[in-house]
DRENNUGU-319476 format. One record per atom (N, C-alpha, C): residue in three letters; residue number from 1; x negated, y, z negated. Coordinates in Angstrom, 2 decimals, padded with zeros to 5 digits, m for minus. Each point is the difference from the previous one (the first is absolute). Layout:
DRENNUGU-319476
DRENDO     r     k         u         v         w
DRENDO   ALA   NUM         X         Y         Z
...
***
This chain:
DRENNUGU-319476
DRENDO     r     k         u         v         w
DRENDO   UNK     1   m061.89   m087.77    080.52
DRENDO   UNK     1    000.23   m001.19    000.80
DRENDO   UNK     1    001.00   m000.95   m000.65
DRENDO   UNK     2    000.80    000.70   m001.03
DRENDO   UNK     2    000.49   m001.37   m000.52
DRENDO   UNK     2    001.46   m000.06    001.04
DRENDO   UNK     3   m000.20   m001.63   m000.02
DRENDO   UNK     3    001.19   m000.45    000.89
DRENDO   UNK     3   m000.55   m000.19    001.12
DRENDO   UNK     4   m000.95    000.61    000.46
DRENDO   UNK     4   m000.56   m000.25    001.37
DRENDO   UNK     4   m000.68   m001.52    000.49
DRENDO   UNK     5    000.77   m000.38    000.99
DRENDO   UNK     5    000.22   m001.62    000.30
DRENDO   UNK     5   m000.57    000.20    001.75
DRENDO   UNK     6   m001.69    000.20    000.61
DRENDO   UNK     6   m000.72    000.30    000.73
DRENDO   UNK     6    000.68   m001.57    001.17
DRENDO   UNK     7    000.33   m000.06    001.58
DRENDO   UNK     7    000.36   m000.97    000.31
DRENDO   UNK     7   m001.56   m000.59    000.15
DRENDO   UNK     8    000.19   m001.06    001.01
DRENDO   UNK     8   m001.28   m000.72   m000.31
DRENDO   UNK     8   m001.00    000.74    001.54
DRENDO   UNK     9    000.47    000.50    001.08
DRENDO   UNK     9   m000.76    000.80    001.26
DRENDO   UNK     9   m000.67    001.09   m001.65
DRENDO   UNK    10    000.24    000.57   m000.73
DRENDO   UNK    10   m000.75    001.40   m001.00
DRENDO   UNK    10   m000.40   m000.69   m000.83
DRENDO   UNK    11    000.23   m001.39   m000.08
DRENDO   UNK    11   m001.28   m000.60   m000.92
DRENDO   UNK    11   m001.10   m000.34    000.54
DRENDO   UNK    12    000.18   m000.30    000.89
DRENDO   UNK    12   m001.31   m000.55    001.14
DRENDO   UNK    12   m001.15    001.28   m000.50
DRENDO   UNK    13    000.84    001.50    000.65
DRENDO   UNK    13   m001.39    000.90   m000.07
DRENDO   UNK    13   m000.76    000.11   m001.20
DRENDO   UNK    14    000.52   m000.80   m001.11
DRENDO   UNK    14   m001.30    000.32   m001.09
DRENDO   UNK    14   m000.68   m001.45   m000.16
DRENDO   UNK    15    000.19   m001.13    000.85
DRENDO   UNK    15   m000.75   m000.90   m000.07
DRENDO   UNK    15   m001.40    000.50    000.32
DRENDO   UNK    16   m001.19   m000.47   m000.62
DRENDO   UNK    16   m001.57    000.22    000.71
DRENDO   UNK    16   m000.22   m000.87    000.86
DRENDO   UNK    17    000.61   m000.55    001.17
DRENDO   UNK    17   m000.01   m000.68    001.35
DRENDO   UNK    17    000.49    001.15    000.88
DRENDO   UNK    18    000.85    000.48   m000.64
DRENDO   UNK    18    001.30    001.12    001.12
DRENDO   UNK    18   m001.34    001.55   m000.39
DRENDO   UNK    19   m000.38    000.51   m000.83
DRENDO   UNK    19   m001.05    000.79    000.08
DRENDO   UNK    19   m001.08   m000.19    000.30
DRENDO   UNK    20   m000.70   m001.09    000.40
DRENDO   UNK    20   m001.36   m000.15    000.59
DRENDO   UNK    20    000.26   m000.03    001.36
DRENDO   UNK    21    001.13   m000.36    000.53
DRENDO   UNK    21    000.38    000.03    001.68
DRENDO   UNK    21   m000.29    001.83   m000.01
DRENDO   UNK    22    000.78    000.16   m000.78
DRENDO   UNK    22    000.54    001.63    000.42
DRENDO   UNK    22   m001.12    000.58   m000.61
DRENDO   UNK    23   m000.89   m000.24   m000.27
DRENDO   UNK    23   m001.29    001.23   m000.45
DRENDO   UNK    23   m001.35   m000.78    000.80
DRENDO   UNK    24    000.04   m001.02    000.15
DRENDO   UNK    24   m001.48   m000.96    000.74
DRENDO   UNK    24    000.26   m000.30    001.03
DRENDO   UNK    25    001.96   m000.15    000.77
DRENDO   UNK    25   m000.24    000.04    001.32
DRENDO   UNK    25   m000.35   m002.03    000.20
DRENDO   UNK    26    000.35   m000.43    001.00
DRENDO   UNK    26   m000.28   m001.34    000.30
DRENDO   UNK    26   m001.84   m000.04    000.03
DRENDO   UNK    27   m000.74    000.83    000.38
DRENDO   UNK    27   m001.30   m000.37   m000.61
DRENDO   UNK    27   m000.58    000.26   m000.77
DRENDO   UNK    28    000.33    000.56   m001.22
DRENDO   UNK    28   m000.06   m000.10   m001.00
DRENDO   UNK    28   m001.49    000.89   m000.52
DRENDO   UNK    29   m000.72   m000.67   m000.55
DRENDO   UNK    29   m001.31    001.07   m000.58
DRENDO   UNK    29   m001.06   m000.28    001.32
DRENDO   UNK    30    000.45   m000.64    001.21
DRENDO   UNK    30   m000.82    000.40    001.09
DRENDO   UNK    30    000.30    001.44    000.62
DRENDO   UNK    31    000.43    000.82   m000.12
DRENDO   UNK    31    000.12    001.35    000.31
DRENDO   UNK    31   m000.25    000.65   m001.02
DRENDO   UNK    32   m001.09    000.98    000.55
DRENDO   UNK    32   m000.56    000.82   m000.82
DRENDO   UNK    32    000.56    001.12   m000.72
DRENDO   UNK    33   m000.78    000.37   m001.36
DRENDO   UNK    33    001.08    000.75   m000.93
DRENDO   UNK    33    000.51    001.46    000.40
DRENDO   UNK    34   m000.36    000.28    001.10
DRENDO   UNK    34    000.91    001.53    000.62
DRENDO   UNK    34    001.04   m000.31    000.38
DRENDO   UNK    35    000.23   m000.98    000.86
DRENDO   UNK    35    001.06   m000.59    000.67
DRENDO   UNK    35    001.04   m000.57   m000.99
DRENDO   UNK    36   m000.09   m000.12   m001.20
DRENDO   UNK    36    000.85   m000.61   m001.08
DRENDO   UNK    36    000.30    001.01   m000.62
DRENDO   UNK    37   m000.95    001.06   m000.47
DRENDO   UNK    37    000.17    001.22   m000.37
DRENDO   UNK    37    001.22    000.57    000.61
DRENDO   UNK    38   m000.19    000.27    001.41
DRENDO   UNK    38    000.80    000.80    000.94
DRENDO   UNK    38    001.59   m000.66   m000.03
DRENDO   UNK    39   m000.28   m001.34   m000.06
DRENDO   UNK    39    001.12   m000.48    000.38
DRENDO   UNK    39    001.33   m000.03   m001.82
DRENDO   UNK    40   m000.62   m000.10   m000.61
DRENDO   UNK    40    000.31    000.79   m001.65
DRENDO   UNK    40    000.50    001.18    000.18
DRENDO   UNK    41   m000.27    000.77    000.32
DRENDO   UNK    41   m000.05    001.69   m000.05
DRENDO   UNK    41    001.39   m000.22    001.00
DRENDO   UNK    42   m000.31   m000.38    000.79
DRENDO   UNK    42    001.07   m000.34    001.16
DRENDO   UNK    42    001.14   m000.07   m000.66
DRENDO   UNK    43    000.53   m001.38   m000.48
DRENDO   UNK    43    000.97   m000.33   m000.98
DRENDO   UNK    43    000.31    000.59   m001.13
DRENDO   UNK    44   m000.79    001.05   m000.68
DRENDO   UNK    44    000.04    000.98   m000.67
DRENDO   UNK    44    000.72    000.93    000.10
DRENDO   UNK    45    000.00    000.78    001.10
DRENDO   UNK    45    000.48    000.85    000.59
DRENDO   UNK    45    001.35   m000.11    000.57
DRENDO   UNK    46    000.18   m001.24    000.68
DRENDO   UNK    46    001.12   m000.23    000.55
DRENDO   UNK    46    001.21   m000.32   m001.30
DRENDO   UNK    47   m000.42   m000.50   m000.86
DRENDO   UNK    47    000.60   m000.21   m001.57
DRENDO   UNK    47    000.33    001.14   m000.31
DRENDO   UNK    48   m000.73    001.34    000.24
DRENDO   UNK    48   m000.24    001.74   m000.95
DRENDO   UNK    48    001.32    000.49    000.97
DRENDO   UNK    49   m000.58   m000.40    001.00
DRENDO   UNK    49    001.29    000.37    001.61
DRENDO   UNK    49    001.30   m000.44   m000.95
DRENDO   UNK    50    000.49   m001.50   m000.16
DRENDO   UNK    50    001.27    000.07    000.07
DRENDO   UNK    50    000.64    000.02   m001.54
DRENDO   UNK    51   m000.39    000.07   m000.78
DRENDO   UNK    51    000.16    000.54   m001.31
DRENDO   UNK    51   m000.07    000.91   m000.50
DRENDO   UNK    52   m001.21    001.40    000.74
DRENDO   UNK    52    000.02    001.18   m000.92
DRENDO   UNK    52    001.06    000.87    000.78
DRENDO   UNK    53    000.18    000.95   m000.52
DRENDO   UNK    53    000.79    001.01    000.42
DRENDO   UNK    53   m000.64    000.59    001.07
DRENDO   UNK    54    001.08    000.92    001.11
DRENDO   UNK    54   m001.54    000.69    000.54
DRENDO   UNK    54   m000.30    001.33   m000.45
DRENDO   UNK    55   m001.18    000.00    000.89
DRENDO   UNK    55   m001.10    001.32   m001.20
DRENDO   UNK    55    001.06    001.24    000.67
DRENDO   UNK    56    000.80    000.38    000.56
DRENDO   UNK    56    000.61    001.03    000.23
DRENDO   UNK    56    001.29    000.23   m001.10
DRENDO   UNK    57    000.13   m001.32   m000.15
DRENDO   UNK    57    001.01    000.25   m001.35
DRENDO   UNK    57   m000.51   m000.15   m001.21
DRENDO   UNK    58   m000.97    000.01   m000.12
DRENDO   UNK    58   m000.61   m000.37   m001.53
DRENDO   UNK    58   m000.46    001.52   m000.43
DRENDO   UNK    59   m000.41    000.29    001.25
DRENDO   UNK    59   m000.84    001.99   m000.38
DRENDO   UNK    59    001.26    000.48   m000.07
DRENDO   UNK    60    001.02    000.13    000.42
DRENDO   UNK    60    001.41    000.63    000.14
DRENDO   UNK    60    000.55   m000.37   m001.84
DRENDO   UNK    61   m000.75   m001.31   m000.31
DRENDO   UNK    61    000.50    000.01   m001.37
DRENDO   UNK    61   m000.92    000.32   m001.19
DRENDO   UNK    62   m001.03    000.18    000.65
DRENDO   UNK    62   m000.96    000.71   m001.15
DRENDO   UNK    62    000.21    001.64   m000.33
DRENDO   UNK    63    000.46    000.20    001.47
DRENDO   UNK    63   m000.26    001.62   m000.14
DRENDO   UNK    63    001.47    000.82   m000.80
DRENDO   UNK    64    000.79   m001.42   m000.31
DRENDO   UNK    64    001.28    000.53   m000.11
DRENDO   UNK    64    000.13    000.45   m001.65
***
């Protein structure tokens, strides 16, 4: 990271105001813990989506 100068919209996401929206949702610990669960896993995935490689090219590079 050196040199890396984050603008201030990619500083926001590591504030703990900007992650309790995005993991508790506007009601917060009134929804029960599946629904927070799910909605985690959710954002999980969609993160694995646009960052990992896909699995058709990754076996294409294991097997190589």
């Amino acid at each position: 990271l050196l040199g890396f100068q984050p603008d201030e919209e990619l500083s926001e996401i590591f504030k703990t105001e900007f992650q309790m929206r995005l993991l508790w949702g506007s009601k917060g610990a009134q929804v029960n813990q599946s629904e927070r669960y799910e909605k985690f896993n959710r954002i999980l995935t969609a993160l694995s989506r646009k960052l990992e490689p896909p699995a058709v090219k990754l076996v294409e590079q294991l097997s190589i």
